[in-house]
MIBAGU-549694 format. One line per 10 residues: number of its first residue (from 1); their letters; for each residue y negated, z negated, x negated of C-alpha. Coordinates in steps of 0.05 Angstrom, whole numbers. Example, Ala and Ser with C-alpha at 12.3 -4.5 7.8 and 13.67 -1.06 7.14 Angstrom:
// residues 2
1> AS> 90,-156,-246  21,-143,-273
This chain:
// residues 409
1> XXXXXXXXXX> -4407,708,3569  -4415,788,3571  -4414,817,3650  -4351,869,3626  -4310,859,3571  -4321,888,3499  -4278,948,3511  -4325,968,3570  -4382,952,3530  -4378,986,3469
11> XXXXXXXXXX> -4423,1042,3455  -4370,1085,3462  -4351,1064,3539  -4418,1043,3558  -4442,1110,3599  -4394,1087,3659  -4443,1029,3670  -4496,1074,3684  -4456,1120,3716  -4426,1072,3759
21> XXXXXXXXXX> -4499,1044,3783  -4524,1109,3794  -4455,1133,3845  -4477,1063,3880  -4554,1072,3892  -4537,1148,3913  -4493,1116,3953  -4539,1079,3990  -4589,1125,3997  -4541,1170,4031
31> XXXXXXXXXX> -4549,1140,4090  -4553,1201,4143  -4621,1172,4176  -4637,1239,4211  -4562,1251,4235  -4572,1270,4308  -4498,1272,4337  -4483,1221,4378  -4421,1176,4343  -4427,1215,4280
41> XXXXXXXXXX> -4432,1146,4247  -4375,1087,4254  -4434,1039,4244  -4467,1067,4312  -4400,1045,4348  -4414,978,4316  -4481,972,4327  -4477,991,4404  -4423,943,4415  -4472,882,4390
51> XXXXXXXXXX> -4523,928,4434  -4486,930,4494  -4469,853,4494  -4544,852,4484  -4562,885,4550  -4503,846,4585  -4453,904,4583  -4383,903,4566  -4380,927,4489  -4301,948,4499
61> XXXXXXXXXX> -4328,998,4561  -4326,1066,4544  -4389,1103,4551  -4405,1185,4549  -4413,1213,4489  -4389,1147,4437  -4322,1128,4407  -4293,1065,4435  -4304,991,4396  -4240,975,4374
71> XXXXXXXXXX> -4243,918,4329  -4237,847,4350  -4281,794,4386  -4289,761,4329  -4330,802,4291  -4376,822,4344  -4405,770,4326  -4446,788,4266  -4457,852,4304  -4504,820,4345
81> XXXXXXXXXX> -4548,804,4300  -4546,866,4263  -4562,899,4333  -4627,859,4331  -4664,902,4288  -4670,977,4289  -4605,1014,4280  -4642,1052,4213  -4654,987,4179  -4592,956,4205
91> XXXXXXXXXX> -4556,1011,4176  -4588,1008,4109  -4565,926,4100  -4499,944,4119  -4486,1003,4072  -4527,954,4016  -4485,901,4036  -4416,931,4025  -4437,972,3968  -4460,902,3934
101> XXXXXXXXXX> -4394,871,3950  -4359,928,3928  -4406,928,3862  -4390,848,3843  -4310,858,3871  -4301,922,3816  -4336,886,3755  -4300,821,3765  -4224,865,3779  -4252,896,3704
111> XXXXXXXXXX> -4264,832,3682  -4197,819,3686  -4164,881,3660  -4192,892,3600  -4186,947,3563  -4138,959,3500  -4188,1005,3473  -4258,1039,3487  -4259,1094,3545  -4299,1145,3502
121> XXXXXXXXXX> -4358,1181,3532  -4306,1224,3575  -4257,1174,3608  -4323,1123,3615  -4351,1185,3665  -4281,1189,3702  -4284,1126,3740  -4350,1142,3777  -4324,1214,3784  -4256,1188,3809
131> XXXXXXXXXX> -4299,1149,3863  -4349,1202,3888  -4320,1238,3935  -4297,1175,3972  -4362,1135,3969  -4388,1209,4000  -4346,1209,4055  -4345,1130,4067  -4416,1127,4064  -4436,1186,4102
141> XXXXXXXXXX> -4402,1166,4157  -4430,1087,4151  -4347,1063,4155  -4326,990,4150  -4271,1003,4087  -4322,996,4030  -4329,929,4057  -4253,915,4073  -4238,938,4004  -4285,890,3974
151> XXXXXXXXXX> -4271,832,4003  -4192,848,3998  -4214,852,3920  -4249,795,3921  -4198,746,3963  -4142,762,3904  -4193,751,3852  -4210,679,3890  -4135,676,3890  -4117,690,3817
161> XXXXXXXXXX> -4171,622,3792  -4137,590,3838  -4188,576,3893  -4138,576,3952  -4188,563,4006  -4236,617,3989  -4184,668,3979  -4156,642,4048  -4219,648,4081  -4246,709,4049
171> XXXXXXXXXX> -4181,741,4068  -4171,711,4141  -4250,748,4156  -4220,811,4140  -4163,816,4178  -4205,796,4232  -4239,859,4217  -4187,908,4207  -4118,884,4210  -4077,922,4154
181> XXXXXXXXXX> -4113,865,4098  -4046,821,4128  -4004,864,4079  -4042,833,4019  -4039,764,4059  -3969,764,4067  -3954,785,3997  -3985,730,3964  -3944,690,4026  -3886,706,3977
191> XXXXXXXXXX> -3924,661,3925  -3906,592,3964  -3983,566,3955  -3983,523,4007  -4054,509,4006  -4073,579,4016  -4023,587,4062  -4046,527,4108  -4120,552,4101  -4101,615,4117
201> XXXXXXXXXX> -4071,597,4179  -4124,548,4194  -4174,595,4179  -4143,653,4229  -4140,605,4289  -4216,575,4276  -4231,654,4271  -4190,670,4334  -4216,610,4372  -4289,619,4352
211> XXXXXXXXXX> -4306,679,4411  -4280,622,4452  -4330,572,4433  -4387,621,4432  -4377,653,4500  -4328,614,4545  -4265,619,4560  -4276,664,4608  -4315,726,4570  -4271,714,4513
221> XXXXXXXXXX> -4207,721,4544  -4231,783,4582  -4254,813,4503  -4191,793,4483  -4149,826,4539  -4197,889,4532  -4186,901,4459  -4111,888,4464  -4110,946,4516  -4152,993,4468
231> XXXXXXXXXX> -4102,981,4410  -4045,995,4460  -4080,1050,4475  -4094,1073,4399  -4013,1065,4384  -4009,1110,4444  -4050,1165,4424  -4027,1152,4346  -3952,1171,4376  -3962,1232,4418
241> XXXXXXXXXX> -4027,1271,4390  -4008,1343,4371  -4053,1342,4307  -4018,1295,4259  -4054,1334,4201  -4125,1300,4207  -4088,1240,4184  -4066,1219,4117  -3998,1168,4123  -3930,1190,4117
251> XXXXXXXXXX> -3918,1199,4190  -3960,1257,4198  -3947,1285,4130  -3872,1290,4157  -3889,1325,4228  -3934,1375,4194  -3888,1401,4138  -3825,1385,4168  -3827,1367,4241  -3797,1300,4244
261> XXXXXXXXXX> -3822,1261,4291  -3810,1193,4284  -3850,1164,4351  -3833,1089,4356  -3775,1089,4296  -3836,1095,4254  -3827,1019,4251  -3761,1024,4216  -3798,1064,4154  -3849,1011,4161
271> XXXXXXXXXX> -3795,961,4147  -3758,986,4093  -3824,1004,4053  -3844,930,4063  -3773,917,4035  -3784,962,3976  -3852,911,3960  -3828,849,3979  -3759,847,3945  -3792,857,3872
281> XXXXXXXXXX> -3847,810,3890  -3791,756,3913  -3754,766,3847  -3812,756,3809  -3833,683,3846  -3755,663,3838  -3765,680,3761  -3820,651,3735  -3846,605,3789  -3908,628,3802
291> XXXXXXXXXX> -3950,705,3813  -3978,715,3745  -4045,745,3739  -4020,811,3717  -3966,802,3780  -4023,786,3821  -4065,851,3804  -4009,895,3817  -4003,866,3885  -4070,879,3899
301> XXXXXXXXXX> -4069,955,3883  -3996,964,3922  -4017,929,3979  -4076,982,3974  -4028,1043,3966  -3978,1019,4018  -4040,1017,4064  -4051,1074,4048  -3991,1112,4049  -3956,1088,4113
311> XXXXXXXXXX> -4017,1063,4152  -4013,1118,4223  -4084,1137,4220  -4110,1141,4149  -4172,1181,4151  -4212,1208,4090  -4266,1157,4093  -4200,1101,4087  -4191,1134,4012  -4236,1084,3985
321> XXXXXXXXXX> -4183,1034,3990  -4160,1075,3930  -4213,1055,3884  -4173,1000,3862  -4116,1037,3841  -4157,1081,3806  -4180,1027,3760  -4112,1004,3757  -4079,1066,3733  -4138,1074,3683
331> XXXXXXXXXX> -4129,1012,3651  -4048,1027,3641  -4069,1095,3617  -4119,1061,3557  -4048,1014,3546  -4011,1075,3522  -4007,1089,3444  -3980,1161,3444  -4032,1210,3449  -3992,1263,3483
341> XXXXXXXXXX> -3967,1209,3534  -4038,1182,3555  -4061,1254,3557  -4000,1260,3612  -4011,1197,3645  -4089,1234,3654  -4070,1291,3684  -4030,1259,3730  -4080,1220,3748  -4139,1279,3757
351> XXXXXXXXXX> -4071,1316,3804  -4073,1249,3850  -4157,1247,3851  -4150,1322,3870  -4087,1317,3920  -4130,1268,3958  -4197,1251,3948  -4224,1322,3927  -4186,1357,3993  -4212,1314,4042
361> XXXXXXXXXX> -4285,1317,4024  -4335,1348,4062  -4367,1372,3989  -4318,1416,3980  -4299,1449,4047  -4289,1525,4043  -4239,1521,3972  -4168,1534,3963  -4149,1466,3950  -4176,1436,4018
371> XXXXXXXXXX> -4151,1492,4059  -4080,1489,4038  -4082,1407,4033  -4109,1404,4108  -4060,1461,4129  -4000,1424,4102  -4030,1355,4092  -4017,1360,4019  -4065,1305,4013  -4006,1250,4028
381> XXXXXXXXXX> -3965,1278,3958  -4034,1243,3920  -4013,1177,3959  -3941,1181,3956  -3952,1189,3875  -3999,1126,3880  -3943,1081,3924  -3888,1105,3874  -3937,1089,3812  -3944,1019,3843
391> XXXXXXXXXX> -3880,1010,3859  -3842,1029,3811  -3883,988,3757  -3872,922,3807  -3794,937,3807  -3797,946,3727  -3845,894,3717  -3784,841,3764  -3723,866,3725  -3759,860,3656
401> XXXXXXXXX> -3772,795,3679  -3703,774,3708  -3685,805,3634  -3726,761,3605  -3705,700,3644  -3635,704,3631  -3646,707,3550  -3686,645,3555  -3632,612,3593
């Protein structure tokens, strides 16, 4: 059995291999070593929190010149034993850890699109490309969503063979480590597995409980009670902060261009984009019983862009979540027989990778495009067109199907 399919294989498609290895090992050696601001790094928030529990300190305490910890008891846990080594070679296994994850998580999601022809020597470059200036940003700054990413990836893939309890717990660790991996969760909810739905439940309260065992109930429930205030306080700030542009959701998109501010009936958007999801997704169980694997791939990359799109504070360095979609939209693309039409579907494509990635990277502060995209937070119309792409093929993909159902009837 090949690693990648014969399409990404041939001669003609091979040079994204190469390509591909070489965007991961820069990558990793991109690792700012020398940076000397303090909290320039998301890691160095991480690492001081296992740090501070070292010394005895409170990890949720703010201290001068560092960003709050924000994420849950839970996985402070493996941050204390990254905290036991130097903070350069702790840094260095956590960037080679997610960019391995990420590595496996991409070649088995190819694995399981394959390709309907070769890439050529230009479109086998484009993939890497598409993925540069978000590896750049994501690993410069040492951020936790080339992880998330993978192991979102790889909990659908678990999923798709059928390995409930993997998937469960895979996906469970996550959302214990940033909480927007629930929207994939409850999507495949819609799927009515009950064994990965009772892992997944037994899984979050073993993962919730386990500060408990580990500390006391004492210390945990004060961790608990402190990180609950800081994401009170993060909704806060989210709400009433005057410079919605640095963000990349729909919220700010809409107070920048055309001052609507939605404050706490945010939620109601939040709602009816859910609906727009979960309706198709519904309509597809009813019809033919169970998520396909084609189903369950488009999932995957709409839970992504939804994420994406409507998440409050979507940064640059979030915009790897995109790399899914990315691979996504190429493999439609290579689906398409009309020349003229895949050329199209290619340009749209490069628009999107421009509209976000490319305006949001450092690498290219000072042009046109980034000026106007931060002044008007362009950057959102790239994820709007990636929601819609999503979207609209899980909506065609449910009435071709309730189509198809009724002629079989």
């Amino acid at each position: 059995m090949t690693l990648v399919p014969t399409a990404y294989a041939h001669p003609k498609s091979r040079p994204w291999v190469f390509a591909l290895v070489v965007l991961l090992t820069l990558s990793l050696l991109a690792v700012p070593i020398v940076e000397k601001t303090p909290n320039a790094l998301a890691f160095e928030t991480f690492y001081n929190a296992g740090m501070h529990w070292l010394q005895g300190l409170n990890p949720y305490a703010a201290y001068e010149g560092f960003d709050y910890y924000k994420l849950s008891p839970t996985f402070l846990l493996p941050l204390i034993a990254f905290a036991q080594v130097p903070f350069v070679v702790s840094g260095v296994i956590w960037q080679a850890l997610s960019i391995g994850l990420f590595f496996v998580a991409m070649l088995w999601l190819l694995r399981e699109l394959p390709l309907a022809r070769p890439l050529g020597l230009g479109l086998s470059l484009l993939l890497p490309f598409l993925l540069l200036t978000d590896f750049q940003l994501n690993g410069t700054y040492l951020q936790s969503n080339t992880l998330v990413v993978a192991v979102m990836a790889l909990g659908l893939l678990f999923y798709a063979r059928g390995q409930w309890v993997i998937a469960a717990l895979l996906l469970a660790w996550i959302a214990n480590t940033k909480l927007y991996p629930l929207v994939l969760t409850l999507l495949l909810f819609l799927d009515c597995r009950w064994r990965f739905m009772v892992a997944t439940l037994l899984a979050h309260a073993v993962l919730i409980v386990l500060p408990y065992l580990v500390w006391g109930q004492a210390q945990a429930t004060l961790f608990y009670s402190h990180w609950f205030d800081l994401l009170a306080m993060d909704k806060t700030l989210t709400y009433g902060e005057p410079w919605g542009h640095f963000f990349l959701g729909l919220k700010p998109f809409l107070e920048v261009n055309f001052g609507w501010v939605l404050q706490q009936s945010y939620g109601v958007v939040l709602l009816v984009s859910a609906a727009m999801v979960a309706l198709p997704a519904l309509w597809l169980r009813w019809n033919n019983g169970a998520f396909s694997k084609e189903t369950l791939m488009l999932l995957l990359v709409t839970a992504l862009a939804w994420i994406l799109l409507f998440s409050t504070r979507t940064e640059g360095p979030t915009l790897v979540l995109i790399a899914p979609i990315y691979a996504y939209a190429l493999w439609r693309m290579m689906s398409i027989n009309s020349d003229n039409q895949r050329r199209l579907a290619l340009g749209v494509l490069i628009v999107v990778f421009v509209l976000t990635s490319l305006s949001t990277s450092d690498m290219f502060r000072g042009t046109m495009v980034h000026e106007l995209s931060w002044q008007h937070n362009l950057r959102t119309l790239g994820l709007i067109a990636a929601f819609m792409f999503t979207t609209v093929l899980l909506w065609m993909q449910a009435l071709l199907s309730g189509k198809y159902h009724d002629e079989t009837a």
